[in-house]
mmCIF entry with sequence, helices, sheets and N, C-alpha, C, O atoms, coordinates in Angstrom:
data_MODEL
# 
_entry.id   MODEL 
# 
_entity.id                         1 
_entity.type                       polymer 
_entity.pdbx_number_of_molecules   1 
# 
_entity_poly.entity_id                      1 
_entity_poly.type                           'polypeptide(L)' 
_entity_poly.nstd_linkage                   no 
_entity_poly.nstd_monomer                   no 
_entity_poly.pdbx_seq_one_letter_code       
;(UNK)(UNK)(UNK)(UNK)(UNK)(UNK)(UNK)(UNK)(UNK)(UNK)(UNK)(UNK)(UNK)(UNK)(UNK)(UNK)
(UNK)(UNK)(UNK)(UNK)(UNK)(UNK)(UNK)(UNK)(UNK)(UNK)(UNK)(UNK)(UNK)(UNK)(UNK)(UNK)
(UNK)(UNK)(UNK)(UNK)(UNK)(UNK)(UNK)(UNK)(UNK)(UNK)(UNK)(UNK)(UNK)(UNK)
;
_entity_poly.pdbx_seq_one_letter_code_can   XXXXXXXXXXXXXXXXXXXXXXXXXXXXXXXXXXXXXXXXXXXXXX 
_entity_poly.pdbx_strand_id                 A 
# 
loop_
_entity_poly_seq.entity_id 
_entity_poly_seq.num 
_entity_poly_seq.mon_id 
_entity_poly_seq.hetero 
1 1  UNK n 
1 2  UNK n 
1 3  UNK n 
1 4  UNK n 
1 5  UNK n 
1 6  UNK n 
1 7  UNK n 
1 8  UNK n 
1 9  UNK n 
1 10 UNK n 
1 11 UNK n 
1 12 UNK n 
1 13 UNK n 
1 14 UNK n 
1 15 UNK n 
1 16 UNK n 
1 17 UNK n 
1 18 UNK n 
1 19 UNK n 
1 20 UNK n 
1 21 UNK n 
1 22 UNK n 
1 23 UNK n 
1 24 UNK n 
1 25 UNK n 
1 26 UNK n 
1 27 UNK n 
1 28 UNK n 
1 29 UNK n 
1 30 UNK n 
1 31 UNK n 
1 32 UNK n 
1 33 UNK n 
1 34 UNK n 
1 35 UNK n 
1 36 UNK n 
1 37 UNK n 
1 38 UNK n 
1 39 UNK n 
1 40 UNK n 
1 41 UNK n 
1 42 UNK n 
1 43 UNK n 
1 44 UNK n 
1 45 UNK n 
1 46 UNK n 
# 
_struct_asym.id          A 
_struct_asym.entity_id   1 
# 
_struct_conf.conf_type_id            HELX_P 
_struct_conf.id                      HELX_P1 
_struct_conf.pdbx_PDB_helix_id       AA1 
_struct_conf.beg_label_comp_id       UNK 
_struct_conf.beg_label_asym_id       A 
_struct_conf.beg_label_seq_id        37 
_struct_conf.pdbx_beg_PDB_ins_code   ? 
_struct_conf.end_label_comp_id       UNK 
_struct_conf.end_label_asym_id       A 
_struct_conf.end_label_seq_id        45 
_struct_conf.pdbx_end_PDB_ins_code   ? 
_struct_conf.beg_auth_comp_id        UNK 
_struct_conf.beg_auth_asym_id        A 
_struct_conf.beg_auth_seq_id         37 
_struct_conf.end_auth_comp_id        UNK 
_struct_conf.end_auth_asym_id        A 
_struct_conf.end_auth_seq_id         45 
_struct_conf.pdbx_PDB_helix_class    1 
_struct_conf.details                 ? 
_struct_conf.pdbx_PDB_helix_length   9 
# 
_struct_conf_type.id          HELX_P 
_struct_conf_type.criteria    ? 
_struct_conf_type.reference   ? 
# 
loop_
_struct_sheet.id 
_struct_sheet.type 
_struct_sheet.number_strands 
_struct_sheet.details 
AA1 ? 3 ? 
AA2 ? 2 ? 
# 
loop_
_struct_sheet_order.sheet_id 
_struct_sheet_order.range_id_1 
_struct_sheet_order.range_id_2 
_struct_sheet_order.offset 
_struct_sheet_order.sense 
AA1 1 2 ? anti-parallel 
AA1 2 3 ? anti-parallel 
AA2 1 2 ? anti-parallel 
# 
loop_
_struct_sheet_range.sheet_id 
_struct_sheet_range.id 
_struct_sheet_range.beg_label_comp_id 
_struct_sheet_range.beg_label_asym_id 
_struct_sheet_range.beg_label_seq_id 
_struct_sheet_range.pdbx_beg_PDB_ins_code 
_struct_sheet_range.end_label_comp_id 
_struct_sheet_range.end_label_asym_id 
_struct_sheet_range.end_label_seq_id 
_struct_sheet_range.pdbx_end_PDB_ins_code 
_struct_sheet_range.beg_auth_comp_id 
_struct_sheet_range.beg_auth_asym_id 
_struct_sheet_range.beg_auth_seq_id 
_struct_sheet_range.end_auth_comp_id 
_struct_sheet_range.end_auth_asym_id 
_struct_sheet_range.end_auth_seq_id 
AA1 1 UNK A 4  ? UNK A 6  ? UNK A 4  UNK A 6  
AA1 2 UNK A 11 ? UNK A 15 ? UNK A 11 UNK A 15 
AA1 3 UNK A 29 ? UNK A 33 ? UNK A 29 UNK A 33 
AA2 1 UNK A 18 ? UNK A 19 ? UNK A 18 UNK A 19 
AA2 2 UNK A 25 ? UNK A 26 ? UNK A 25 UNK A 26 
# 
loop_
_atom_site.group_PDB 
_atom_site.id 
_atom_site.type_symbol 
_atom_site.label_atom_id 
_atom_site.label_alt_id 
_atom_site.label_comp_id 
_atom_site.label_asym_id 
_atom_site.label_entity_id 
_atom_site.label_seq_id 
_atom_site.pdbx_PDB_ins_code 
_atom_site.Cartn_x 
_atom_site.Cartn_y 
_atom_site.Cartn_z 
_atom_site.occupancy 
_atom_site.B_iso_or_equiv 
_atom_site.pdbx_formal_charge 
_atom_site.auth_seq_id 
_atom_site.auth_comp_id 
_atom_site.auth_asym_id 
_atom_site.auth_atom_id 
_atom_site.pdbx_PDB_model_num 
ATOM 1   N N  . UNK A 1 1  ? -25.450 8.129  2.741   1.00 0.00 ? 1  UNK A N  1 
ATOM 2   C CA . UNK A 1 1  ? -24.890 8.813  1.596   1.00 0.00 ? 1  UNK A CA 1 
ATOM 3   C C  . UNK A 1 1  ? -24.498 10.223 2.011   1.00 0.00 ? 1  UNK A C  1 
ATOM 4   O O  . UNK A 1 1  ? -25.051 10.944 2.842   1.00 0.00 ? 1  UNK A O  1 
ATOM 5   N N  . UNK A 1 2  ? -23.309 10.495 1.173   1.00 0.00 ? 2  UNK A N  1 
ATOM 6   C CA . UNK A 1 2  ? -23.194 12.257 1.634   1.00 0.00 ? 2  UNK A CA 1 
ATOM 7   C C  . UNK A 1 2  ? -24.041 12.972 1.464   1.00 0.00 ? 2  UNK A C  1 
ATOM 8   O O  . UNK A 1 2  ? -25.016 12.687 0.768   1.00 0.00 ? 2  UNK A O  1 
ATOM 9   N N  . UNK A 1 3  ? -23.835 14.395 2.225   1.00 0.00 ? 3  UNK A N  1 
ATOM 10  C CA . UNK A 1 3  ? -24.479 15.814 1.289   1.00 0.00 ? 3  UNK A CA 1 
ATOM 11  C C  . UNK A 1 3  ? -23.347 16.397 0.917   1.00 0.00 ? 3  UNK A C  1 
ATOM 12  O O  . UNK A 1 3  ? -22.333 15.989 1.482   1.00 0.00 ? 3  UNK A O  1 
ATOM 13  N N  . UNK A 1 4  ? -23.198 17.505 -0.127  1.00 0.00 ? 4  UNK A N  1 
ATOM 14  C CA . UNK A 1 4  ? -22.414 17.673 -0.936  1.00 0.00 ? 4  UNK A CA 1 
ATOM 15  C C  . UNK A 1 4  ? -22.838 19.497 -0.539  1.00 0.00 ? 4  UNK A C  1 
ATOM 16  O O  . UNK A 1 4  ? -23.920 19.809 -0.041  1.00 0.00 ? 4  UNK A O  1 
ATOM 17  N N  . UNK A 1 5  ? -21.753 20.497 -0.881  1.00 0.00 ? 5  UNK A N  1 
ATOM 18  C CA . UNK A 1 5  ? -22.345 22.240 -0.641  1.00 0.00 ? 5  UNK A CA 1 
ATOM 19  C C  . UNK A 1 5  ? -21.928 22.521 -2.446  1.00 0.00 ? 5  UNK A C  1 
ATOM 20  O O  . UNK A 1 5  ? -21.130 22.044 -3.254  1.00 0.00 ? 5  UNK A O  1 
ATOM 21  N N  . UNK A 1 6  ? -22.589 23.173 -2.444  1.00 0.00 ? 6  UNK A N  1 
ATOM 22  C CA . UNK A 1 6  ? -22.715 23.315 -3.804  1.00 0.00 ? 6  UNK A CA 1 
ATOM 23  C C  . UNK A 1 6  ? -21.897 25.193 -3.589  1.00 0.00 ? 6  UNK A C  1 
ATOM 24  O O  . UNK A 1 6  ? -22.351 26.137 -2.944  1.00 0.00 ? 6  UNK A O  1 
ATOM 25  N N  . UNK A 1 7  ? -20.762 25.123 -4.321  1.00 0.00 ? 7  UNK A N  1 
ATOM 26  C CA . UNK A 1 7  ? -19.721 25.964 -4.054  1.00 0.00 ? 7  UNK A CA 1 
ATOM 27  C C  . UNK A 1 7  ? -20.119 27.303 -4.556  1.00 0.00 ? 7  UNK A C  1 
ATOM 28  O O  . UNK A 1 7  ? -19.713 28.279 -3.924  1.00 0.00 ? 7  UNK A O  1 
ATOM 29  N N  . UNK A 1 8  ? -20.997 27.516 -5.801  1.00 0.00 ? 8  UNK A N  1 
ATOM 30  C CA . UNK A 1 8  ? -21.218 28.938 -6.274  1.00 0.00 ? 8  UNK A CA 1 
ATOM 31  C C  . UNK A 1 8  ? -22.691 29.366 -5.663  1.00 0.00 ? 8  UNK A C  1 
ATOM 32  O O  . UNK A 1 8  ? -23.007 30.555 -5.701  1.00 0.00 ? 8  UNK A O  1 
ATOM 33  N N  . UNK A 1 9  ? -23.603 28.370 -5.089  1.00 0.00 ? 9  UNK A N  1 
ATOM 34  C CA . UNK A 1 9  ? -24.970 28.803 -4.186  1.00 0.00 ? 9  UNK A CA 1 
ATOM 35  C C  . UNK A 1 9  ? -24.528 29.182 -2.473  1.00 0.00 ? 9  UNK A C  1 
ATOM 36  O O  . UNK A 1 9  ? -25.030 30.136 -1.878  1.00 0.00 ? 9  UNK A O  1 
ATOM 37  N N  . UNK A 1 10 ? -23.596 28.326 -1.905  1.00 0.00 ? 10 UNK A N  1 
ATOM 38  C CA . UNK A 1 10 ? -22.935 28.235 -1.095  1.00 0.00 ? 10 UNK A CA 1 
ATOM 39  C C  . UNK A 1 10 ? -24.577 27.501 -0.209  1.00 0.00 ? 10 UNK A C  1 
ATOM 40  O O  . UNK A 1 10 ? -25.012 27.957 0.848   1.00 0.00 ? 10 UNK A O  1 
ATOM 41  N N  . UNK A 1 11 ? -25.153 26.451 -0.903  1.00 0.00 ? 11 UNK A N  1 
ATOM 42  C CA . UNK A 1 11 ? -25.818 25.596 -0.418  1.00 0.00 ? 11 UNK A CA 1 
ATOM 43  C C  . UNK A 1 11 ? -25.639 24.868 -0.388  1.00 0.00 ? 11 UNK A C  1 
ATOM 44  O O  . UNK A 1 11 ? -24.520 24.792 -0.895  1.00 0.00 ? 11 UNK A O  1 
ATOM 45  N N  . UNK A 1 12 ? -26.234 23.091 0.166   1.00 0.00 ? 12 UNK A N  1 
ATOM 46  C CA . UNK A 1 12 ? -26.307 21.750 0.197   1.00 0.00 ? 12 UNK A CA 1 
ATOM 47  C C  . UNK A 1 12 ? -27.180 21.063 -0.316  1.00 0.00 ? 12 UNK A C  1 
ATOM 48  O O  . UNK A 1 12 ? -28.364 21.341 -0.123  1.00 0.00 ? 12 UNK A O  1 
ATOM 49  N N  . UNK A 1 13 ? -26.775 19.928 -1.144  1.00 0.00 ? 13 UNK A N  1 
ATOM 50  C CA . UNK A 1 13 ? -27.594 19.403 -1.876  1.00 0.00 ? 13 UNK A CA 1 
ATOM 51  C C  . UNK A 1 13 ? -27.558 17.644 -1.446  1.00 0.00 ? 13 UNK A C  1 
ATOM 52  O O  . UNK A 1 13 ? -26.550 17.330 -0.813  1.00 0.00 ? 13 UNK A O  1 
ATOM 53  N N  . UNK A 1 14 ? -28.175 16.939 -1.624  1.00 0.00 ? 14 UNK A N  1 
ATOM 54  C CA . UNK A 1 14 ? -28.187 15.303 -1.959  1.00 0.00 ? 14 UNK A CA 1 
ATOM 55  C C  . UNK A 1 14 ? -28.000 14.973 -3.169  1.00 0.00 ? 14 UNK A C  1 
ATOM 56  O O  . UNK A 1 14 ? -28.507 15.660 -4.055  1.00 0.00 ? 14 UNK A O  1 
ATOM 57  N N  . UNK A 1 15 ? -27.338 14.003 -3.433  1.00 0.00 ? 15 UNK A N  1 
ATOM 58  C CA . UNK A 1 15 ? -27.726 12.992 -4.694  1.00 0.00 ? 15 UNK A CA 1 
ATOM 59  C C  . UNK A 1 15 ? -27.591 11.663 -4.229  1.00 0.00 ? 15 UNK A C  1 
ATOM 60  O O  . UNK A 1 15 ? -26.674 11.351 -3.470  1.00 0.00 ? 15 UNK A O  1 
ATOM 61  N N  . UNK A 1 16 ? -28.447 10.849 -4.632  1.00 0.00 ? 16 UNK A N  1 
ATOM 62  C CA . UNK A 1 16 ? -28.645 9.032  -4.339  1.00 0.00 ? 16 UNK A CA 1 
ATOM 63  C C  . UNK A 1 16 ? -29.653 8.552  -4.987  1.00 0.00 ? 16 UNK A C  1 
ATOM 64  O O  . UNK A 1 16 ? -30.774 9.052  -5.069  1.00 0.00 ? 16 UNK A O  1 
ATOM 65  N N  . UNK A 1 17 ? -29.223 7.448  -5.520  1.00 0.00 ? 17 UNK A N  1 
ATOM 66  C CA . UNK A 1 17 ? -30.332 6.690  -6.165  1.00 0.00 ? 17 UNK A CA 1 
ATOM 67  C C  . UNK A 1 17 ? -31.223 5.772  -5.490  1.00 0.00 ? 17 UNK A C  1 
ATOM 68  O O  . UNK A 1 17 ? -30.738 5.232  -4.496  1.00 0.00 ? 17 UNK A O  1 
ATOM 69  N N  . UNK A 1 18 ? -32.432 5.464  -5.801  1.00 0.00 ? 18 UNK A N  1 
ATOM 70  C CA . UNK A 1 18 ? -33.629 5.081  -5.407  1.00 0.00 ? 18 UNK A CA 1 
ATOM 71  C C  . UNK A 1 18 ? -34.652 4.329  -6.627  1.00 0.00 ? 18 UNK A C  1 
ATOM 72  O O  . UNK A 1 18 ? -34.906 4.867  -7.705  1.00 0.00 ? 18 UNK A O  1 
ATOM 73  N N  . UNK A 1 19 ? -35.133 3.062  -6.224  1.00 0.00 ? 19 UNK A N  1 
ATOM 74  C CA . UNK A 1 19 ? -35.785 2.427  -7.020  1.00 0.00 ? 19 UNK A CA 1 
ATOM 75  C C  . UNK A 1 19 ? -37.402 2.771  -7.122  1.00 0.00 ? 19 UNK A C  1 
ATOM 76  O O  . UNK A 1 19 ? -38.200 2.606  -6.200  1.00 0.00 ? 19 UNK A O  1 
ATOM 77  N N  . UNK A 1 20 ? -37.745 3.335  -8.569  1.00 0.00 ? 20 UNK A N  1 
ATOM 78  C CA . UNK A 1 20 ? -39.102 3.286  -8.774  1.00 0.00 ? 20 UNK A CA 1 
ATOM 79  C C  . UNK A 1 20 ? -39.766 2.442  -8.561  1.00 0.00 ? 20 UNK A C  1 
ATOM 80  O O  . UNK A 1 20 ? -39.343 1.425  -8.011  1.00 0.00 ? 20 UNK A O  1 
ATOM 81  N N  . UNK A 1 21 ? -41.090 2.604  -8.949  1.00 0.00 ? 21 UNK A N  1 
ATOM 82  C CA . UNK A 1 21 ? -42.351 1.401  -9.369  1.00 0.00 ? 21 UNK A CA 1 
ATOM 83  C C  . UNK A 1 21 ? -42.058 0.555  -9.821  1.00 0.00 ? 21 UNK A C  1 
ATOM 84  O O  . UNK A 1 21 ? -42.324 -0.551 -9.349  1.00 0.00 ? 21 UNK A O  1 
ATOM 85  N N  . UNK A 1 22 ? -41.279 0.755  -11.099 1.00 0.00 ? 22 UNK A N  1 
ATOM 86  C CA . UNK A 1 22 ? -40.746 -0.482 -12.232 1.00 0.00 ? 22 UNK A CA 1 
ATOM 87  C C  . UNK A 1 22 ? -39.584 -1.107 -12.085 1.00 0.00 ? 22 UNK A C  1 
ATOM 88  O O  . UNK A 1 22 ? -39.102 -1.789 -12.990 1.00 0.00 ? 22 UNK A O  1 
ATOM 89  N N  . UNK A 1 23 ? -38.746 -0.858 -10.380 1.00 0.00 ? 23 UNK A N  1 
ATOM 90  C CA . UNK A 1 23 ? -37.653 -1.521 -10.316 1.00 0.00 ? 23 UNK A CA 1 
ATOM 91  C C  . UNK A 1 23 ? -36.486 -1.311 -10.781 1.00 0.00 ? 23 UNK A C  1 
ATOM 92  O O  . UNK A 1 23 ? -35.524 -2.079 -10.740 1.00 0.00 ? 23 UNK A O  1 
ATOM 93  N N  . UNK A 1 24 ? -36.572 0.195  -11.432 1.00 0.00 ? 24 UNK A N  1 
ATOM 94  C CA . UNK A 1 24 ? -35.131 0.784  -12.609 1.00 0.00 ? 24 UNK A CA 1 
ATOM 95  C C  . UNK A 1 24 ? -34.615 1.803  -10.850 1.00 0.00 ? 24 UNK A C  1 
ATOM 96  O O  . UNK A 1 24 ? -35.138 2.225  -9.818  1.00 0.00 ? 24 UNK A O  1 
ATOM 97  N N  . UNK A 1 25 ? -33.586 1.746  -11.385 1.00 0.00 ? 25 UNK A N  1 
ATOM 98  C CA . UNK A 1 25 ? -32.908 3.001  -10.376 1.00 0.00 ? 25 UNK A CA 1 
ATOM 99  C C  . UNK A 1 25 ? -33.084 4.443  -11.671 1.00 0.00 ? 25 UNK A C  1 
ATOM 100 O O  . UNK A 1 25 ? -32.910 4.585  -12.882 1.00 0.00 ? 25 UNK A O  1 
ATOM 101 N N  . UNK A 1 26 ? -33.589 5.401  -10.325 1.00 0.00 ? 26 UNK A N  1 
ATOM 102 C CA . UNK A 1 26 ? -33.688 6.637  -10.961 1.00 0.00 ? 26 UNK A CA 1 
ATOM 103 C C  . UNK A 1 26 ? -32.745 7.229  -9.611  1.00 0.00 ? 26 UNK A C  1 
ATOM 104 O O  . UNK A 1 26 ? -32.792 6.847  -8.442  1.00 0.00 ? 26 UNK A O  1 
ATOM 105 N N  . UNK A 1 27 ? -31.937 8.231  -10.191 1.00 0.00 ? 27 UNK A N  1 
ATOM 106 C CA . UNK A 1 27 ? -30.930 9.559  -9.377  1.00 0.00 ? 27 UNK A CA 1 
ATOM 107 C C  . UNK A 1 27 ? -32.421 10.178 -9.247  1.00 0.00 ? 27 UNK A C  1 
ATOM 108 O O  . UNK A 1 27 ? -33.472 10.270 -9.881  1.00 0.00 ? 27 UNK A O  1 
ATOM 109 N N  . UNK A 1 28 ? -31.703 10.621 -7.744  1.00 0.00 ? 28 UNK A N  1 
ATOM 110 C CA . UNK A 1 28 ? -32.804 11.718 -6.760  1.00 0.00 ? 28 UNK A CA 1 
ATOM 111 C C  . UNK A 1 28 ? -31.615 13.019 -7.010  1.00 0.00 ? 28 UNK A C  1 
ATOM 112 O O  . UNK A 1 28 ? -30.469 12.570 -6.969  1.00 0.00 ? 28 UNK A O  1 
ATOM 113 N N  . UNK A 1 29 ? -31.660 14.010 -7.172  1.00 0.00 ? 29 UNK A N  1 
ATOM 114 C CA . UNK A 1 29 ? -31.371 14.893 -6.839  1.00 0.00 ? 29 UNK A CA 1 
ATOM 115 C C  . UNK A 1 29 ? -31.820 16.243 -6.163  1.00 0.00 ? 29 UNK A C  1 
ATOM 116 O O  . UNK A 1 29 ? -32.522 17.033 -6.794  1.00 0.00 ? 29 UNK A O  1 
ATOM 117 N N  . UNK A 1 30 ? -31.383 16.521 -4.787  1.00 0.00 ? 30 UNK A N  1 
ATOM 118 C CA . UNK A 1 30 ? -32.769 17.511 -4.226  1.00 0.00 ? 30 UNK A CA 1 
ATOM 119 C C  . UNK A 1 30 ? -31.348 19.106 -4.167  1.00 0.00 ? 30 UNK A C  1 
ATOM 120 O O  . UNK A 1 30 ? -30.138 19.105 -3.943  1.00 0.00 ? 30 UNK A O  1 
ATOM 121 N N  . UNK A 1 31 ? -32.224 20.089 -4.455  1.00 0.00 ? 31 UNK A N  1 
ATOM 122 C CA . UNK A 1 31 ? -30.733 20.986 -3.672  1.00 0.00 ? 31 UNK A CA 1 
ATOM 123 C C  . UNK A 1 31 ? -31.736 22.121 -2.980  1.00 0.00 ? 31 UNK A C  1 
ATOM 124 O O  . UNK A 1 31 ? -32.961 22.241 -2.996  1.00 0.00 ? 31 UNK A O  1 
ATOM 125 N N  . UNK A 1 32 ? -30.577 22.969 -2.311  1.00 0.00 ? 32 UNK A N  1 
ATOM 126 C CA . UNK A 1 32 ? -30.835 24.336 -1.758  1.00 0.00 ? 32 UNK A CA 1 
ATOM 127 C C  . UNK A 1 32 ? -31.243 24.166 -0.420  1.00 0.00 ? 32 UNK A C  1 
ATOM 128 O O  . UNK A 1 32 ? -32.067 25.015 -0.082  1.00 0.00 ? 32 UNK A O  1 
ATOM 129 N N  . UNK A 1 33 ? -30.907 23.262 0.551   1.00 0.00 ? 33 UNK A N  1 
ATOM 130 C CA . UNK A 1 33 ? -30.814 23.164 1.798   1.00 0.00 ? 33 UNK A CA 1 
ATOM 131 C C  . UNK A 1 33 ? -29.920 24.142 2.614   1.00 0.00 ? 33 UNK A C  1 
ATOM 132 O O  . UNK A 1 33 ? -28.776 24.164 2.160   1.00 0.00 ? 33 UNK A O  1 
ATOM 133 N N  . UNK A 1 34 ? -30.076 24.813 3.497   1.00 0.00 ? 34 UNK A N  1 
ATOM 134 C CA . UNK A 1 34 ? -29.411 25.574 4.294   1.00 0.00 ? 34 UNK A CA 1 
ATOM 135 C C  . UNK A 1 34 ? -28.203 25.353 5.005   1.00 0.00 ? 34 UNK A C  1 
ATOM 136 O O  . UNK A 1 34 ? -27.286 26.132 5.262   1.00 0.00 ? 34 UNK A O  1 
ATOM 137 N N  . UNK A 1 35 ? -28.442 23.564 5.411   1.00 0.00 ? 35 UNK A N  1 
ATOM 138 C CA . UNK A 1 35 ? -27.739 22.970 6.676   1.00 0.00 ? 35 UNK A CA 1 
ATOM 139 C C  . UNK A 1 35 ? -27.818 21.825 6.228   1.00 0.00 ? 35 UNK A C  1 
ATOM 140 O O  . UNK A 1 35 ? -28.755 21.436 5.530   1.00 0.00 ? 35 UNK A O  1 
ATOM 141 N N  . UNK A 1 36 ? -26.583 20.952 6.664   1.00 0.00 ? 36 UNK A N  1 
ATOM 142 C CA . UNK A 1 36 ? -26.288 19.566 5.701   1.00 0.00 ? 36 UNK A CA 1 
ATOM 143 C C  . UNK A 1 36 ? -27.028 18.435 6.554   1.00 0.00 ? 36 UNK A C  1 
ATOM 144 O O  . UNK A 1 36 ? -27.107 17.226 6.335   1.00 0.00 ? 36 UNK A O  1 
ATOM 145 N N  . UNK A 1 37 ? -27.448 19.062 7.396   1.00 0.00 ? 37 UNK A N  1 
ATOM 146 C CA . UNK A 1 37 ? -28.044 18.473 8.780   1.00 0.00 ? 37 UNK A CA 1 
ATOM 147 C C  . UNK A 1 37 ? -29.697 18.308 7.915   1.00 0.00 ? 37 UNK A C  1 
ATOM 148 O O  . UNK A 1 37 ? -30.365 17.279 8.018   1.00 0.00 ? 37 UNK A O  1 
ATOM 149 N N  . UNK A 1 38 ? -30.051 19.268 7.261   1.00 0.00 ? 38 UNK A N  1 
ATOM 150 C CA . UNK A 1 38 ? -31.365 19.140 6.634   1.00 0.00 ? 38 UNK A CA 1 
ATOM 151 C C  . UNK A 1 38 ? -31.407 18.734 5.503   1.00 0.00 ? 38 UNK A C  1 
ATOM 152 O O  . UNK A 1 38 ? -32.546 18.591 5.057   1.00 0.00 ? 38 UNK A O  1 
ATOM 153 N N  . UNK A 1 39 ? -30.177 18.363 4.525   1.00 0.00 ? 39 UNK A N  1 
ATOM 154 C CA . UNK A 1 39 ? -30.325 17.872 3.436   1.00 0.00 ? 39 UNK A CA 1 
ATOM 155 C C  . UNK A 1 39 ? -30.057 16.259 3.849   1.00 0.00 ? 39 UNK A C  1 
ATOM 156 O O  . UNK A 1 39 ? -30.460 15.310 3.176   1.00 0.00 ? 39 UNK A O  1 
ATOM 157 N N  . UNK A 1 40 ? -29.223 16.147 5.211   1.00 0.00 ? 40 UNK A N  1 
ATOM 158 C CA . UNK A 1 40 ? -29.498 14.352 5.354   1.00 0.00 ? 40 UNK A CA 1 
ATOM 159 C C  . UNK A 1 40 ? -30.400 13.729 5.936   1.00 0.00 ? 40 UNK A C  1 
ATOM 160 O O  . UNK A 1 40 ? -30.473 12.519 6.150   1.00 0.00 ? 40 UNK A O  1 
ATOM 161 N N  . UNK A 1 41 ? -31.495 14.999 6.351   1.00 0.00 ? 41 UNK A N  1 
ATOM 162 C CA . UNK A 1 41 ? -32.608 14.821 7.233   1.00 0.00 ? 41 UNK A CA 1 
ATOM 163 C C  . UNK A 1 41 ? -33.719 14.076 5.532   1.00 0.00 ? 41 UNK A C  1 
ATOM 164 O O  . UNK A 1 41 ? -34.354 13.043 5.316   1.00 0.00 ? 41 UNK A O  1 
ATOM 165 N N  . UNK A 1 42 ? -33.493 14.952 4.975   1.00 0.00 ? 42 UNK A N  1 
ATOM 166 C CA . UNK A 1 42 ? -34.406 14.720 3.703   1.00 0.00 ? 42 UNK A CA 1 
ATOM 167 C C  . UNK A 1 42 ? -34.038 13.015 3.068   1.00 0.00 ? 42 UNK A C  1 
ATOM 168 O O  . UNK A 1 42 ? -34.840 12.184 2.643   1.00 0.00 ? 42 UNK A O  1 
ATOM 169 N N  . UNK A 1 43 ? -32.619 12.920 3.197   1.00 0.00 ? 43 UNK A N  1 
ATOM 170 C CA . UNK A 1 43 ? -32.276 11.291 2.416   1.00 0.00 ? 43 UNK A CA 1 
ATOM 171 C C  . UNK A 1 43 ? -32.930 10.862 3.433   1.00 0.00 ? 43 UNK A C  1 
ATOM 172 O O  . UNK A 1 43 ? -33.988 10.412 2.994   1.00 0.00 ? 43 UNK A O  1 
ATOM 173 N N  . UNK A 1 44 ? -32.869 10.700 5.062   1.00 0.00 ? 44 UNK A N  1 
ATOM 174 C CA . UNK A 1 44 ? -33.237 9.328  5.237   1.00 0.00 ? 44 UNK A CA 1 
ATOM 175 C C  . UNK A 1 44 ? -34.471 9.136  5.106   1.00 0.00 ? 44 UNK A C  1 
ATOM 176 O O  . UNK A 1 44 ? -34.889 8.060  4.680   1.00 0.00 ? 44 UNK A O  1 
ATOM 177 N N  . UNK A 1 45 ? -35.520 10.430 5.543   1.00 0.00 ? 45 UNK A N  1 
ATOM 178 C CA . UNK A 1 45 ? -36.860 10.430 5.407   1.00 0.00 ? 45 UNK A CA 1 
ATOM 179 C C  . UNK A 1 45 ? -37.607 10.031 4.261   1.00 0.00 ? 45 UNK A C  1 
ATOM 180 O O  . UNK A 1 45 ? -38.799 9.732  4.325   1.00 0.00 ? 45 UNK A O  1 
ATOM 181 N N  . UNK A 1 46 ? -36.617 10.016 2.729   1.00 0.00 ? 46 UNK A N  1 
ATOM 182 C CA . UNK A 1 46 ? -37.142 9.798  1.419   1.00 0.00 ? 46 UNK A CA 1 
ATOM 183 C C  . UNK A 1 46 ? -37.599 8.629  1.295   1.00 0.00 ? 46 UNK A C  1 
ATOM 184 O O  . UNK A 1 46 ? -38.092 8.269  0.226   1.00 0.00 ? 46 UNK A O  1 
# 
């Protein structure tokens, strides 16, 4: 999945969905990464 820079923080963020406990998809949204290198470090590790 991409990372995305978030234009007025001039940071990087994720968004992707991921299945709970109960099998529903819930959106992850993480932000304020420095380097897009560390916000895709965070998706795959999630």
């Amino acid at each position: 999945m991409p990372a995305y820079k978030d234009s007025v923080t001039g940071t990087w963020f994720v968004k992707f969905y991921s299945k709970n406990w109960t099998g529903e998809n819930r959106q992850i949204k993480k932000r304020g990464f420095a380097t897009k290198r560390e916000a895709l470090e965070f998706e795959r590790n999630y």
